[in-house]
C-alpha positions, 0 to 999 in steps of 0.5 A: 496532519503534517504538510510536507512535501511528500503528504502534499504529493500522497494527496495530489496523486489520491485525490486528483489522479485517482479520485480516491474518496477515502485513502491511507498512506503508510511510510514503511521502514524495514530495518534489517530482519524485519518480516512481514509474514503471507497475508491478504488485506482486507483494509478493515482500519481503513474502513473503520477510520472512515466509517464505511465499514458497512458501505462494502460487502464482502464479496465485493471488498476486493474490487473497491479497493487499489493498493499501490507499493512504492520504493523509494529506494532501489533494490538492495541485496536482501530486500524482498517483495512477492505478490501472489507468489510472483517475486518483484525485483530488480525495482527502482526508487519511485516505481509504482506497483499496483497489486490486488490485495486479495493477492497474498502478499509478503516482504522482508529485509534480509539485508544490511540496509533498511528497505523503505517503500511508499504503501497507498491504499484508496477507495472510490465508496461514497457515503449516502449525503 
């Protein structure tokens, strides 16, 4: 609800360069120790909060959802993010990484400095008007 200048820049990029129907955006503060543990999404609250719950099968949940990871810091020592096995490092403030959810995926803090990143997840399902 708030109308700052990084909400205004969420919806411009989800609704006019990725034509998103429904979409969430989470800022994402790791302080150090902070872990989140292997998972695959699969953007149930999303999909509650919108009411589109039923509109995806689950053989197709994978490909109607994009998710976007954006730091908004350089790297630090300490700071960690795998998809898929596959390490990302060495990431600049404002890279967009695009990955699939049904990658698993981690991140943590291990290091003296908070890591804080962008998370945007969207969908293109419309509801039957």
């Amino acid at each position: 609800d708030l109308q700052d200048y990084l909400t205004e820049a969420v919806d411009n990029f989800c609704k006019d360069t990725m034509g998103f129907t429904y979409y969430e955006s989470h800022l994402l503060y790791f302080g150090t120790g902070s872990v989140t543990n292997l998972h695959r999404d699969i953007h149930a609250g999303l999909r509650h909060r919108n009411d589109i719950f039923d509109l995806i099968d689950e053989e197709d949940l994978y490909s109607q959802f994009r998710k976007f990871w954006i730091p908004l810091e350089d790297r630090k020592t300490g700071h960690f993010f795998e998809v898929n096995g596959v390490p990302i490092v060495d990431w600049k403030a404002n890279d967009i990484i695009e990955f699939q959810s049904c990658y698993p995926h981690c991140g943590a803090n291990c290091g003296p400095e908070p890591r804080i990143a962008l998370l945007i997840t969207g969908t293109y399902v419309k509801k039957d008007e």
